[in-house]
RODO-2510 file (C-alpha; in nm, 4 decimals, decimal comma):
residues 106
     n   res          X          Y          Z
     1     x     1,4032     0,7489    -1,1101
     2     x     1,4882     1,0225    -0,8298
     3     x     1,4133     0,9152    -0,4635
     4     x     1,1918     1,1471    -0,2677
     5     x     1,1742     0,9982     0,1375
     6     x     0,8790     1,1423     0,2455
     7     x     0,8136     1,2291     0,6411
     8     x     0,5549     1,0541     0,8043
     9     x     0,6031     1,2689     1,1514
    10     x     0,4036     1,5876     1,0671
    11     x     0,1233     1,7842     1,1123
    12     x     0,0771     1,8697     0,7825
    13     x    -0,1687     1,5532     0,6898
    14     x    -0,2981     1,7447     0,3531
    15     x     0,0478     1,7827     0,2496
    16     x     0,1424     1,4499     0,3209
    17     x    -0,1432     1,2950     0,1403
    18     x    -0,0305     1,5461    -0,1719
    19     x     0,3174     1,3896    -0,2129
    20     x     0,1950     1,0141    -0,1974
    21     x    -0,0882     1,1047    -0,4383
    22     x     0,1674     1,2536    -0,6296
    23     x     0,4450     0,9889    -0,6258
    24     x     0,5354     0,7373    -0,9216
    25     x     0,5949     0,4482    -0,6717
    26     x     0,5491     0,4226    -0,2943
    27     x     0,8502     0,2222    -0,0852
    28     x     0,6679     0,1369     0,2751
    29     x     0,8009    -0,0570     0,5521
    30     x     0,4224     0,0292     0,7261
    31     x     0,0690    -0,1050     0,6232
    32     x    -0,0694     0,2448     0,6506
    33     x     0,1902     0,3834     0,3939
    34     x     0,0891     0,0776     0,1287
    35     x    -0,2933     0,1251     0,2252
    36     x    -0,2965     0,5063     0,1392
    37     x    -0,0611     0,4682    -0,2012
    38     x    -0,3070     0,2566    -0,2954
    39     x    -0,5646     0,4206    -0,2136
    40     x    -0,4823     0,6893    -0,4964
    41     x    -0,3493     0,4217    -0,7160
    42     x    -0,0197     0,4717    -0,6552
    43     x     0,2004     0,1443    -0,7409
    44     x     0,3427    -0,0195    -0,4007
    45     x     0,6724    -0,2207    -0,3016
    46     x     0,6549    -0,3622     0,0627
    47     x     1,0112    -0,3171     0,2220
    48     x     0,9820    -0,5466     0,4732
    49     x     1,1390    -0,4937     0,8035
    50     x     1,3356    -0,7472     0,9624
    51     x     1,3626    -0,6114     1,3057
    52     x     0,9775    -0,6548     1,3227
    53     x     0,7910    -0,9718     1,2009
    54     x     0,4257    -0,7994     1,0821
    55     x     0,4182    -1,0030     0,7699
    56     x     0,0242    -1,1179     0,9118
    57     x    -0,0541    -0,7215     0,8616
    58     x     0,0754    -0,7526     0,5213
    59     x    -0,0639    -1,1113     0,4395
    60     x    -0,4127    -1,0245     0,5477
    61     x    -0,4458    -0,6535     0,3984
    62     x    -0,3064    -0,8419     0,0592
    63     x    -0,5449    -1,1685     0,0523
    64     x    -0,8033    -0,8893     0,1847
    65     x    -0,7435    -0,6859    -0,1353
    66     x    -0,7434    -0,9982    -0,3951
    67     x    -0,3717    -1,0855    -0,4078
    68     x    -0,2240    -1,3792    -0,2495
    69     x     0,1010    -1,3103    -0,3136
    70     x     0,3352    -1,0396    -0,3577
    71     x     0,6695    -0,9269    -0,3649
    72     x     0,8823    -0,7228    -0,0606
    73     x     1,2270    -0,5824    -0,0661
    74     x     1,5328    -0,5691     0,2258
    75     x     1,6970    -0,2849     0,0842
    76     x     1,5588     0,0656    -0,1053
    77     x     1,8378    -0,0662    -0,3647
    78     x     1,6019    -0,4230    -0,3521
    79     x     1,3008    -0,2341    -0,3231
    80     x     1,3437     0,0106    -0,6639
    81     x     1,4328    -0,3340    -0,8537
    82     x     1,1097    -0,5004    -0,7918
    83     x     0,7974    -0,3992    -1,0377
    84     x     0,5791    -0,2419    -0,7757
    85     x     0,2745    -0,3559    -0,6451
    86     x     0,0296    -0,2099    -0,9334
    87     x    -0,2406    -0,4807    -0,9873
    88     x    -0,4774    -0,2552    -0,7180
    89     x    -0,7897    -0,3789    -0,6352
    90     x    -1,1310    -0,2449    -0,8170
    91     x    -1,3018    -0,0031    -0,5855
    92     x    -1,6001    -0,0915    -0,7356
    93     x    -1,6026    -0,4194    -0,7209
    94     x    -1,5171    -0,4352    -0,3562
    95     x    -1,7934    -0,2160    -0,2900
    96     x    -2,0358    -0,4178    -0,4553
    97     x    -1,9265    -0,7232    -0,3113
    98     x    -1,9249    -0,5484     0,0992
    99     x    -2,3007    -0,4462     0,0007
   100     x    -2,3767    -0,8091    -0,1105
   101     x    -2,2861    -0,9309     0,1986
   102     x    -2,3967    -0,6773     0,4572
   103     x    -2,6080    -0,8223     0,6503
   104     x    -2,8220    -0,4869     0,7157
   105     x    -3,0380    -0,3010     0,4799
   106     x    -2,8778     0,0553     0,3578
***
């Protein structure tokens, strides 16, 4: 597996976007990189910072998504070692379940 770090500093969002639609597996210390992986179904490992304690981010975007627990690396070495993060969410059936429970009519 070749290692591709991908800059998060540009201003080139479209291109951005390509190469994490286009990736295998996405290594993110941020929500925002795990949240738009998965958003094209690209598999996820957490790398968790430990300068910075956001597991709460993590925790709640996880339980948010249908997954109580999951797996987080130290190290890229830890990180390409764990199976990624590739039981996504159905789109569909978190959809159907927002429109359940909006309390509006559409």
């Amino acid at each position: 597996m070749g290692l591709h770090y991908i800059e998060i500093k540009t201003t080139n969002y479209k291109h951005f976007i390509d190469e994490i639609a286009q990736s295998d597996m996405v290594i993110s210390s941020a929500l925002h990189g795990i949240i738009l992986a998965e958003a094209y179904g690209v598999p996820t490992v957490y790398l968790k910072d430990t300068e910075i304690n956001q597991d709460f981010k993590f925790d709640d975007y996880y339980s948010g998504t249908g997954r109580v627990q999951y797996e987080y690396a130290r190290t890229i070495d830890e990180a390409i070692k764990i199976k990624p993060v590739n039981n996504l969410p159905k789109l569909e059936n978190m959809c159907s379940a927002l429109m359940e429970t909006f309390p509006y009519d559409l």
